[in-house]
C-alpha positions as CSV (number, residue, x, y, z in Angstrom):
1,X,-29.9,13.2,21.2
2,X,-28.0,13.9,24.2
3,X,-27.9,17.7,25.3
4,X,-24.3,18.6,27.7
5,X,-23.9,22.3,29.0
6,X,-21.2,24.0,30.6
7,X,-21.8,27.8,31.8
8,X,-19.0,30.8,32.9
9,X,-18.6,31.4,36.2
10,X,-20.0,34.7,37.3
11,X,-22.8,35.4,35.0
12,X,-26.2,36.5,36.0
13,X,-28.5,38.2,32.7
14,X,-30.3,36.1,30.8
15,X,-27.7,35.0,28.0
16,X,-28.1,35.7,24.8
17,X,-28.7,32.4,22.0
18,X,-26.7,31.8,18.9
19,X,-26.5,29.4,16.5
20,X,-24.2,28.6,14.3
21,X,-20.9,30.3,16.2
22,X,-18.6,28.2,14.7
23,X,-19.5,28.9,11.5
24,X,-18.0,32.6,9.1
25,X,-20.4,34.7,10.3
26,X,-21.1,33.1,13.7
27,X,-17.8,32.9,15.2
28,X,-17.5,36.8,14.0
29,X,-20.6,37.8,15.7
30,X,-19.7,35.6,18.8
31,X,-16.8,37.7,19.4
32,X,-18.6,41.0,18.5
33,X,-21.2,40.1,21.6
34,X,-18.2,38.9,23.7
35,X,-16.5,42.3,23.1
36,X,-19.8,44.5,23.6
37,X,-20.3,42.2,27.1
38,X,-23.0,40.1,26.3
39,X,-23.3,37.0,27.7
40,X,-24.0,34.7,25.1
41,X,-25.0,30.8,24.6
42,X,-24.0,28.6,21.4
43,X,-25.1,25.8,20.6
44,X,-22.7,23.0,19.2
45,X,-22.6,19.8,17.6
46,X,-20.3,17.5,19.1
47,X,-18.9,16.1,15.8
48,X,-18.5,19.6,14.0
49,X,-15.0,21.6,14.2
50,X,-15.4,24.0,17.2
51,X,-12.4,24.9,16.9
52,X,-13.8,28.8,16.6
53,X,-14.8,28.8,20.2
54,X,-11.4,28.0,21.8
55,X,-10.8,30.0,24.5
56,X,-13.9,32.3,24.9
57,X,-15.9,32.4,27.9
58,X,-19.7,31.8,26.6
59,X,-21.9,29.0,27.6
60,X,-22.0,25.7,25.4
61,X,-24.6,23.5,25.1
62,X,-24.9,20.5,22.8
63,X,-27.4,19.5,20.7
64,X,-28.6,19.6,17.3
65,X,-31.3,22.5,15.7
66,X,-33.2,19.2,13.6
67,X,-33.7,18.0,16.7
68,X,-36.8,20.2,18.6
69,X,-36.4,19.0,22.4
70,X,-32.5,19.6,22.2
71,X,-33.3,23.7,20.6
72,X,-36.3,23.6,23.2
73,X,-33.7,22.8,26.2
74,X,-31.2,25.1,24.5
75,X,-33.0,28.1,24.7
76,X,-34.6,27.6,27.9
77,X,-34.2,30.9,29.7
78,X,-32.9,33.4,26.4
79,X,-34.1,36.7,25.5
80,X,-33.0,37.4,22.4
81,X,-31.8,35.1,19.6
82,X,-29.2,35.0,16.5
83,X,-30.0,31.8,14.2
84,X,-27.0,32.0,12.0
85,X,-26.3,28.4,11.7
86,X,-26.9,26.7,7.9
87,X,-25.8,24.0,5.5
88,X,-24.1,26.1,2.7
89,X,-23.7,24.4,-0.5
90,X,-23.6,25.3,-4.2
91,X,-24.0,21.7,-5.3
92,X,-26.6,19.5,-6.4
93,X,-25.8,16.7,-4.8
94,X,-27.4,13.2,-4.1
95,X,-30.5,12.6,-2.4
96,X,-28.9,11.8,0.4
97,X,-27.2,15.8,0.6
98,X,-30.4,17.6,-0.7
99,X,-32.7,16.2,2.5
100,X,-30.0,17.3,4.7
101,X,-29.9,20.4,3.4
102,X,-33.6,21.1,3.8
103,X,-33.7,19.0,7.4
104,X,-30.7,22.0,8.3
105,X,-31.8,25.4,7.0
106,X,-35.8,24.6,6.8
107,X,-37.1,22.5,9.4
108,X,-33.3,23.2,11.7
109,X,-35.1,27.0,11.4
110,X,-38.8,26.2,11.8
111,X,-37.3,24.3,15.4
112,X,-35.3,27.4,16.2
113,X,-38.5,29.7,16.0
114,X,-41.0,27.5,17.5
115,X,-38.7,26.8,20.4
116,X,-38.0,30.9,21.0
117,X,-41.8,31.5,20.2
118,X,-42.4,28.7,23.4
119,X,-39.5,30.4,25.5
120,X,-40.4,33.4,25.2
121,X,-37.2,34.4,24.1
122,X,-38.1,38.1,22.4
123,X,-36.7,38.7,18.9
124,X,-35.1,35.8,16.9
125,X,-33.1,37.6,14.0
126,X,-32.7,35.0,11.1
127,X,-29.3,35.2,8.3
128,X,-30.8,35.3,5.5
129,X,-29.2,34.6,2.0
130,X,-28.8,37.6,-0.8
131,X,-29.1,33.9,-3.5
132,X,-32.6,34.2,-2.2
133,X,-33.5,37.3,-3.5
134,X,-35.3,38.3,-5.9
135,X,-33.7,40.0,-9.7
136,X,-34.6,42.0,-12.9
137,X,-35.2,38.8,-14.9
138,X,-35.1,40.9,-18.2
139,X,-31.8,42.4,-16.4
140,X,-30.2,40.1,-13.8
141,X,-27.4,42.9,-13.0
142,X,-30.1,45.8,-12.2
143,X,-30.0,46.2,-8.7
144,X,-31.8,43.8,-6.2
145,X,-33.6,44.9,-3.3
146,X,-36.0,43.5,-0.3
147,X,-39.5,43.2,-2.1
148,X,-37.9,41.4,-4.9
149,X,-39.0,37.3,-4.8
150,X,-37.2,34.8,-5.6
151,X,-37.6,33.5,-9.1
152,X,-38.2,29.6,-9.0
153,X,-39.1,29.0,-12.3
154,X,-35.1,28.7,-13.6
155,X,-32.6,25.5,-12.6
156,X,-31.3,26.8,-8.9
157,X,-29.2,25.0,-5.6
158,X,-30.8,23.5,-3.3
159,X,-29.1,26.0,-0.9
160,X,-30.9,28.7,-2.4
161,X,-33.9,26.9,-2.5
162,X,-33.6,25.9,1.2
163,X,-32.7,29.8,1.9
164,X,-36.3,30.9,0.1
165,X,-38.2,28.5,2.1
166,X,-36.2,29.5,5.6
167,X,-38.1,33.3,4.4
168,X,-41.2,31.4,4.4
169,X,-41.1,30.1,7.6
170,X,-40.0,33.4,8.9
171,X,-42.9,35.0,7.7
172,X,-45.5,32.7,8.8
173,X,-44.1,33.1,12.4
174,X,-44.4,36.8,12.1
175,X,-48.1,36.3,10.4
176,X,-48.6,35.2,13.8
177,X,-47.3,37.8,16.2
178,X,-43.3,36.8,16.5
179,X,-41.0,39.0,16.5
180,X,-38.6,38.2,13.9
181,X,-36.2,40.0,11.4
182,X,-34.0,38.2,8.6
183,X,-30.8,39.9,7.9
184,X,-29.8,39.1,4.4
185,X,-25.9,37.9,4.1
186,X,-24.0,38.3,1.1
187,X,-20.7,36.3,0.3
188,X,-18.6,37.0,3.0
189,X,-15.0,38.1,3.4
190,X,-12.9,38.8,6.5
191,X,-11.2,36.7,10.1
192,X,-12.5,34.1,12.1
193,X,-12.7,31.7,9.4
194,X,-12.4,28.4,10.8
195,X,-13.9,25.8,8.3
196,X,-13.0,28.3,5.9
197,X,-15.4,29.4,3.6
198,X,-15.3,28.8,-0.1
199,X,-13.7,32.1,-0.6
200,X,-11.5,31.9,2.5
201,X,-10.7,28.6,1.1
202,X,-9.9,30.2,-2.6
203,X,-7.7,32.8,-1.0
204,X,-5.4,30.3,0.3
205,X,-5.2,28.1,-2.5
206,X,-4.4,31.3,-4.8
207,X,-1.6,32.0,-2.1
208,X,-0.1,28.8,-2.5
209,X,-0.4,28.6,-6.1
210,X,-3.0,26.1,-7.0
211,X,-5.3,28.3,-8.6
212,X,-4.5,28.4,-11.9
213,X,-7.0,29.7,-14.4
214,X,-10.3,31.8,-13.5
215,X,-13.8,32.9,-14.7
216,X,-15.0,36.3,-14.4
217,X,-18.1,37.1,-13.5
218,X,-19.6,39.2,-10.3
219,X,-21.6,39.0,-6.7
220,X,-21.5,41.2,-4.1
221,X,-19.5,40.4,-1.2
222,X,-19.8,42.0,2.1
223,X,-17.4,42.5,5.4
224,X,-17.4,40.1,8.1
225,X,-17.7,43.2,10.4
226,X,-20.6,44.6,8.0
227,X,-23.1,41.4,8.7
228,X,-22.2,41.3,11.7
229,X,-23.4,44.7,12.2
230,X,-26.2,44.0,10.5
231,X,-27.6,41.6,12.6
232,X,-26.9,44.1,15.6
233,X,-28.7,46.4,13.6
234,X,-31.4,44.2,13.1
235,X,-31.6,43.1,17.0
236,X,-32.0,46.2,18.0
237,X,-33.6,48.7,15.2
238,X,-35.3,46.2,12.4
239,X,-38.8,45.8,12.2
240,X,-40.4,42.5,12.6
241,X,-41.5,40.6,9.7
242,X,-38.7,42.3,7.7
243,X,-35.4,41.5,5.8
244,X,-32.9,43.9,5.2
245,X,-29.8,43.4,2.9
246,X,-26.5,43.5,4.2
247,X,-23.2,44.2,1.2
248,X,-20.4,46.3,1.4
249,X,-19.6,46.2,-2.6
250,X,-20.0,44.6,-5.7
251,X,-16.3,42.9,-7.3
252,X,-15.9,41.0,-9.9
253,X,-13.7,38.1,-9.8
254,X,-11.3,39.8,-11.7
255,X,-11.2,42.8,-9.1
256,X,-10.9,40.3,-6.2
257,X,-7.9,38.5,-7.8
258,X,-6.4,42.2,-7.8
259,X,-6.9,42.0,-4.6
260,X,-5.7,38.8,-3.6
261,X,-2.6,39.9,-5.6
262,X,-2.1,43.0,-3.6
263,X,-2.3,41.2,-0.2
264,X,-0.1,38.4,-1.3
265,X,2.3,39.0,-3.6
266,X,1.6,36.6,-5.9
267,X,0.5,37.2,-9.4
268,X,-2.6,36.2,-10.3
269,X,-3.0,33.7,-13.4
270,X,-3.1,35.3,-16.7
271,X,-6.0,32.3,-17.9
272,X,-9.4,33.0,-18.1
273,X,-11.4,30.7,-19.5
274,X,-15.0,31.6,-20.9
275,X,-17.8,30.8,-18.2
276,X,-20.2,29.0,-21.0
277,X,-17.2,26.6,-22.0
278,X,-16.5,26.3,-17.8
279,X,-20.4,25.9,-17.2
280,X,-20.0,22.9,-19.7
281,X,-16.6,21.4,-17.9
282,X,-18.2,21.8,-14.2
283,X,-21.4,20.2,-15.3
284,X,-20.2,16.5,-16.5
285,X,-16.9,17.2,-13.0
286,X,-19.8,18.0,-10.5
287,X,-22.4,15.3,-11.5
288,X,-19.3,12.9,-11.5
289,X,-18.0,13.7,-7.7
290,X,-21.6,14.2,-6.5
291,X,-22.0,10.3,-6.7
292,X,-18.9,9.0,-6.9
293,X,-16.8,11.5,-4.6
294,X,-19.1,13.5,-2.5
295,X,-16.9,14.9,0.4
296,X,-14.7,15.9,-2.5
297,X,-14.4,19.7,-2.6
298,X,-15.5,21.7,-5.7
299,X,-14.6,25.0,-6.2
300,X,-16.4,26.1,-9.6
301,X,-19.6,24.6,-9.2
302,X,-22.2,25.1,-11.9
303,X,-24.7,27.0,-9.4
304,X,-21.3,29.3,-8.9
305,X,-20.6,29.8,-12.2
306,X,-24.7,30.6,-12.9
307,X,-24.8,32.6,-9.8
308,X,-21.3,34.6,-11.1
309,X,-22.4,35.0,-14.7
310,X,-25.8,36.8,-13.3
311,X,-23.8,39.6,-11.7
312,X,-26.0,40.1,-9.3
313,X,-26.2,43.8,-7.4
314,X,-27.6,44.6,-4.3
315,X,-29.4,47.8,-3.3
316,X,-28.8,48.2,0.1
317,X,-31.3,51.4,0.5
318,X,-33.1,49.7,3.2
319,X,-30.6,49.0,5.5
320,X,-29.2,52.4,5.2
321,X,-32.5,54.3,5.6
322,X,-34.1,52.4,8.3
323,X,-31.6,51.5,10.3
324,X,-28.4,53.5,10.3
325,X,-26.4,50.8,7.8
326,X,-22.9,52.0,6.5
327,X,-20.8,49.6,4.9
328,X,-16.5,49.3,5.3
329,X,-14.2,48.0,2.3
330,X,-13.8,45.4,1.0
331,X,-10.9,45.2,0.5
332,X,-9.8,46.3,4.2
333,X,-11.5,42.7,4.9
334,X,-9.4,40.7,2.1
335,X,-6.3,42.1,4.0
336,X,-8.3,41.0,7.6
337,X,-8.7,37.4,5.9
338,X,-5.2,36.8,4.6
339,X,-3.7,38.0,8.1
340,X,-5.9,35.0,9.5
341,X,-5.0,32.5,7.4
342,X,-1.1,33.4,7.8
343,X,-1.0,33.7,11.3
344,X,-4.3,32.0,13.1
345,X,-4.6,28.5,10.7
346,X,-1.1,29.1,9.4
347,X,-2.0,27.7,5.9
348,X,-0.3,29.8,3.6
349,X,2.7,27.6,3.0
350,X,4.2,29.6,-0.2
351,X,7.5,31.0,1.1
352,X,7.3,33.9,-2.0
353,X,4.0,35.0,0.1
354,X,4.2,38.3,1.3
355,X,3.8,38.8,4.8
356,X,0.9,40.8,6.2
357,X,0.3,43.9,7.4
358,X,-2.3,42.5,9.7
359,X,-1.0,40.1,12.7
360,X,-4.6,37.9,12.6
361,X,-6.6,39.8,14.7
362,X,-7.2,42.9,13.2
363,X,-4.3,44.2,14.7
364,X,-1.9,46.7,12.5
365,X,1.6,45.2,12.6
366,X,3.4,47.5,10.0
367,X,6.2,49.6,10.9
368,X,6.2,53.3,10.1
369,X,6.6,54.0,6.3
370,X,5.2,50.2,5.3
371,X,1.8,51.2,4.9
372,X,0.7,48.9,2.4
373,X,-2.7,49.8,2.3
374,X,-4.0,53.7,0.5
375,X,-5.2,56.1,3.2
376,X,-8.9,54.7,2.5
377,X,-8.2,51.5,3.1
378,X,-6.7,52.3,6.5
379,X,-9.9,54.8,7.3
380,X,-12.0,51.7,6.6
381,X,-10.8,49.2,8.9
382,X,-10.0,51.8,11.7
383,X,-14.4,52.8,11.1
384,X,-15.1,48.8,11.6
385,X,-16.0,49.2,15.1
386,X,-19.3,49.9,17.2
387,X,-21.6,52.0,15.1
């Protein structure tokens, strides 16, 4: 594959590499490095939406993490690396989807790590997925935490799969002396969402009113602002051959269509319909549009709906103890999301929305006695910054 650059003007340190900046959590930590004055490279694919990285002075170069010689010539010259980049999915798929799964997330990560390993690049901190971790099977909602494995004796996503198997090469680099560190990403909520993510996604069509029945269930979700300070945290305080999990609270999807209510103004459907009865529906719809429609989108998939019904909790002990970790609100990052979508990607298009309080960047556009938000909500997001 071909391999372009283009570099800022005026930069002399050794940049720091990323993957994945165009992606959630990338094109959050992009900015977060920006901001702290890091020079940073990204790696892009030509044919992806890059839309995240308009306007920011970092170095781009082109190339594909499947393909070794294009990371090799990536990182040529890094110290330090952030592999955020990864095919997320929560279908089955075809064949055709489930290799490139595994050739992104596996052998995209095994390239990543051998080419830092050869480039000297110091520590490569890996995202990590909290789908990969281990539970209570005789009690799936008990608390989850690092030295849990994950259980692959039950019907799971290739993604979670793929995200087990990314540990395992992690760990076999640091059996052999690399520094590495996985930071474990839960489902993510907050700006910069470009693509947007499923729930970004789910926000908006809630908003604009074509979200018309739910399930209930529970996962833990976490801050865009909270990974991303993980993986900071990570960088500079993890211990190699480590994972640490990264959540700022458990909701139920009941709880975060209270929220969605509260940022939008609009009510949130009164039908819920029973996840085993759902399970059954999404089954026979996803096995269908897997081989007949596959770019179709599909919003309750059965991995979802299995993944929802566990209600899995995190135990984010670790993170705190070792390395200083204290999670914001979500619900200061639903408020963060929806100001995005309004303002940045302008998507919301029901007029009955209510404005936001945010203007898109974080930024606090209410006028004095409009506080929309509690006092804690407002302590939240003015704590998101440098730790």
């Amino acid at each position: 594959m071909a391999l372009g650059s283009s570099t800022p003007e005026g930069t002399s340190a050794a940049p720091v590499f990323l993957t994945g900046s165009a992606g959630h959590v990338g094109a959050n930590l992009l900015r977060r490095l920006l901001d702290d004055g890091v020079r940073v490279r990204v790696l892009l694919r030509h044919e992806d939406n890059n839309e995240a990285l308009e306007g920011l002075d970092v170095e781009r170069v082109y190339g594909d993490i499947r393909d070794l010689n294009d990371t090799r010539r990536a990182l040529e010259g890094c110290q330090g690396v952030y592999h955020v980049a990864a095919l997320i999915s929560t279908i089955e798929g075809n064949r055709a989807h489930r290799r490139n799964v595994f050739e992104c997330n596996v052998a995209g990560t095994r390239n990543v790590l051998k080419a830092a390993r050869e480039a000297e690049a110091g520590r490569v901190v890996v995202t990590g997925s909290f789908s990969a971790v281990g539970y209570d099977l005789d009690n799936p909602s008990a608390p989850s935490n690092e030295t849990m494995q994950f259980y692959p004796m039950e019907r799971t996503m290739p993604y979670e799969r793929s995200k087990s198997l990314v540990e395992n090469e992690c760990w076999r680099a640091a059996a052999t002396g690399q520094d590495v560190v996985v930071a474990t990403c839960c489902a993510v909520v907050g700006g910069n969402d470009y693509f947007p993510s499923r729930l970004g996604r789910t926000l908006c069509d809630y908003t604009n009113g074509k979200l018309r029945a739910y399930i209930d269930g529970g996962f833990e979700f976490v801050a865009a602002r909270d990974i991303v300070e993980g993986h900071l945290l990570c960088m500079h305080k993890g211990r190699s051959g480590e994972k640490y999990i990264f959540s700022s609270e458990y909701k139920t999807i009941t709880e975060i269509l209270d929220l969605f209510e509260e940022v939008s103004g609009v009510e949130r459907p009164a039908r819920r319909i029973p996840s085993p009865l759902m399970l059954v529906f999404s089954e026979v719809a996803s096995f269908y549009l897997s081989r007949f429609h596959p770019d179709f989108p599909q919003r309750f998939t059965p991995g979802a709906i299995r993944l929802l019904r566990k209600r899995l909790h995190a135990d984010t002990g670790k993170a705190r103890r070792e390395l200083g970790y204290r999670p914001t609100s979500i619900r200061a990052a639903v408020h963060e999301a929806y100001a995005f979508h309004y303002h940045q990607r302008k998507v919301i298009t029901n007029p009955e929305a209510k404005r936001p309080r945010l203007n898109g960047t974080g930024q606090d556009t209410t006028r004095e006695g409009e506080d929309l938000m509690p006092a804690q909500g407002v302590q939240a997001a003015s704590e998101a910054g440098p730790k």
